[in-house]
N, C-alpha and C positions, 0 to 999 in steps of 0.2 A: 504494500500500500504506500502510495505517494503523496504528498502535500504540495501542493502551490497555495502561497501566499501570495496576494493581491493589494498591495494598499496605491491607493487615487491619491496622487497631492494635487495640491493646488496653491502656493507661497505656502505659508506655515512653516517653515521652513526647521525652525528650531522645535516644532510638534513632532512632526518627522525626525528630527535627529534623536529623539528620546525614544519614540516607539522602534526604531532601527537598531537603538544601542539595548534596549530592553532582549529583543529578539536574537541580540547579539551576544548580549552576557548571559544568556540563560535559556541557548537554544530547543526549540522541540526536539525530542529522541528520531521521531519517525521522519523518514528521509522527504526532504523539504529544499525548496525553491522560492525565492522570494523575488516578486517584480514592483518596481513602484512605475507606476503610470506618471507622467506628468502632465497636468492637462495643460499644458502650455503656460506656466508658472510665467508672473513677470518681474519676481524679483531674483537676486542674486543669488538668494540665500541657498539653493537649492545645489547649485552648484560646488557651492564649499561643502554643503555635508556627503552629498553622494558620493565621494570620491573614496570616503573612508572606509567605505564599506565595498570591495570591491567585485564581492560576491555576490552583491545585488543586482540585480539586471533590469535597466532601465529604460522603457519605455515612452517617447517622449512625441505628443502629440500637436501636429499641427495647431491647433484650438482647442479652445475648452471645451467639450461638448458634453461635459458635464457628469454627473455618480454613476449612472447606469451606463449610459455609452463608454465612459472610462474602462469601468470594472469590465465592462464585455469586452473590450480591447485586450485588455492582460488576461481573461479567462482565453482570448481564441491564441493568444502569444505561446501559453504554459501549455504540459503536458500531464500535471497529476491528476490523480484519481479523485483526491478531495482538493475541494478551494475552499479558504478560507478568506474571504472579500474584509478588509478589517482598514479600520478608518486611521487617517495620519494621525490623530489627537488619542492615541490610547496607548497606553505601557501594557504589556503583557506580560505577568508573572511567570517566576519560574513555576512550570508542569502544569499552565492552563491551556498550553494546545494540545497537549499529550491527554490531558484528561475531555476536553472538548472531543478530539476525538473519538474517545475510549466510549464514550457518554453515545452517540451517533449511533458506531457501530453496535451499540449492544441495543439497541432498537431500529431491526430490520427495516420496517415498515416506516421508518423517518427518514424524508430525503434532505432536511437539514435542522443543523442546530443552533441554537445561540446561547451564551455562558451568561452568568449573572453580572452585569456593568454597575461599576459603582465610583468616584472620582476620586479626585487625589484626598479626600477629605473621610472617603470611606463610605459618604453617603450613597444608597441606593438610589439607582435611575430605574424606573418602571419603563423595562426595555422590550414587552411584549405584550398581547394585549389581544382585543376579539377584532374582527374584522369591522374597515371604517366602516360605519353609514352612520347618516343625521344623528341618530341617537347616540351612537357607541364614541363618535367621534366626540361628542358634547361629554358624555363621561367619563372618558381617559381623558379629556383637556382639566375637566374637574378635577381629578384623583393626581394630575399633575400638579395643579397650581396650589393643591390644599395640603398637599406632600412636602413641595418646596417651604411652603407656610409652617411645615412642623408641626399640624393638626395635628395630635397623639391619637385621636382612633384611625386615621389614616395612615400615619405613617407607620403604625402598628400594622396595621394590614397591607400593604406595599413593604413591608419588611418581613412579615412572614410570607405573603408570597411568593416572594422572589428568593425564597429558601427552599422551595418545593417544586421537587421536578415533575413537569407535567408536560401535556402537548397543549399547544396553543394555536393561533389564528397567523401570528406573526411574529418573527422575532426582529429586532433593532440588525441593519446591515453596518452599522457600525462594527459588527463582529459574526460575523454569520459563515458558518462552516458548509456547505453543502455539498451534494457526489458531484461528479463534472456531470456525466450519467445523466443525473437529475435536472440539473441545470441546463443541459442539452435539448433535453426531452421535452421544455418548453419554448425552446428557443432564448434560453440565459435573460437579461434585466431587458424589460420594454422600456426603450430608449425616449418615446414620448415624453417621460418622467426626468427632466434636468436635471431636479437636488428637489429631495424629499416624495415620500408613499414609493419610492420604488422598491423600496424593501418591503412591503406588505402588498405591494400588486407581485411581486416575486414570489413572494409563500403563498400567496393566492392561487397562482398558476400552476403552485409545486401541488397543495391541496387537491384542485382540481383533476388531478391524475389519481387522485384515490392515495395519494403519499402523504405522511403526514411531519411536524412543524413540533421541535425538541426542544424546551427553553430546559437547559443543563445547569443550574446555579453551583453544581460540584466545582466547573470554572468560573474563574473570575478574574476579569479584566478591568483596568483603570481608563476611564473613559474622561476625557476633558471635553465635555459636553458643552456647545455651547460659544467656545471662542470667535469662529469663521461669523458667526450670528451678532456675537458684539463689537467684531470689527466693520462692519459691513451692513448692519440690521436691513438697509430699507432695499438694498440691492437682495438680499435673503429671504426677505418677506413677499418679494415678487414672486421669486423665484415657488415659496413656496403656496404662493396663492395661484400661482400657475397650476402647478406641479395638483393643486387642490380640485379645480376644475377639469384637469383632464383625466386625474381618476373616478370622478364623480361621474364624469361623461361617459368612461368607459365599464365603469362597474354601475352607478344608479342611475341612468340616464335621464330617468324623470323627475329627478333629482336637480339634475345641472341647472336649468333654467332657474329657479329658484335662488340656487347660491351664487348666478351671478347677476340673478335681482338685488338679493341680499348685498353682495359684496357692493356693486352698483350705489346703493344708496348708502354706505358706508362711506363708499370712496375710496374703496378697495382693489378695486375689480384691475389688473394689470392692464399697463398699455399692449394694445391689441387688441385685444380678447371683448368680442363684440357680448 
């Protein structure tokens, strides 16, 4: 069994140098490859750290076309058996790809997994969840922002949660392990999706085949959630108000016209998008 590791940059450049040296001081056992995509980076920074690492193999894209076209770029580059798609902003401990994997394969019937993410602070990210629609999306927004709050019956329950291995709707592609197999067999991330829901249209499509979606909290990974969002918010918030409509369009269609009434009268609604 082979591992390809997939991580997207895009600048971050010193996020990337942590999650490279992590993977570096405290490699996975299982024989593994690691590519980082560049989505056409425009700063410097990228270049002084790739250099140190010379066993990493680097991918470096015309333009930025964004998480899911990236990632599919380096899944069609690699050749293992498992890919591990895993975001610039995460340190990975020593023995959570080895146990990520271990966790997969001992459940036939799941074409992917994701470990339990939690920050430099230790705090729990609620990194998976039921499938979006109007209602469910309005829920997980809630159980997020009343989490970050410290509500104690909430974050009581987003903390035992996320300590119990179960199958879920979606896991966070922030760190998501899946077969190539698997990934094949839908035709890897719909690209439609620029940045953000492409990781839960992806377990959507793995579902769809009758496969099922591992959230593994045995692993755990340090997740810096949130950075690319506070350097950038309004260019982010496009992105993923886009990224919002086109999954609505594609999963609840009769849905769409609503949310971009909705967005619409907010003043939300992204340039373009009639």
């Amino acid at each position: 069994m082979t591992l390809s590791i997939i991580i997207v940059a895009y600048n971050a450049s010193d996020e990337l140098a942590r999650c490279l040296e992590s993977l570096h001081l405290t490699p996975p056992s299982i024989a593994h490859d690691i590519t980082v995509v560049d989505n056409a980076s425009t700063e410097r920074g990228l270049d002084l750290v790739l250099p140190r690492w010379p066993g990493v193999r680097v991918l470096a894209l015309e333009r930025n076309r964004g998480f899911a076209a990236g990632n599919n770029a380096g899944i069609r580059a690699t050749r293992g058996e498992l890919l591990l798609l895993l975001n610039s902003d995460t340190v990975v401990p020593s023995g959570a790809i080895d146990t990520l994997v271990a966790r997969l394969r001992a459940h036939p019937h799941a074409a992917a997994a994701g470990p339990r993410l939690i920050d430099a602070a230790g705090r729990v990210e609620l990194s998976f969840g039921p499938m979006i629609s109007p209602l469910a999306e309005l829920r997980q927004k809630a159980t997020v922002a009343l989490h970050a709050a410290r509500v104690p019956p909430v974050a009581r329950w987003v903390d035992e949660g996320t300590r119990r291995e179960q199958y879920v709707d979606w896991v966070s592609g922030a760190s998501l392990l899946v077969s190539r197999a698997d990934a094949e067999a839908v035709g890897l991330l719909d690209e439609r999706f620029f940045l953000y829901t492409e990781d839960v249209d992806f377990c959507a499509a793995l579902r769809a085949r009758g496969r099922r979606i591992l959230f593994a909290p045995a692993a755990e990974v340090v997740h810096a959630r949130g950075r690319s969002r506070a350097s950038a918010p309004d260019v982010m918030n496009v992105a993923y108000r886009r990224s919002q409509i086109a999954f609505y369009e594609k999963h609840h269609p009769r849905w769409a016209p609503l949310l971009r009434a909705y967005l619409r009268l907010k003043g939300a609604l992204p340039p373009g998008v009639d």
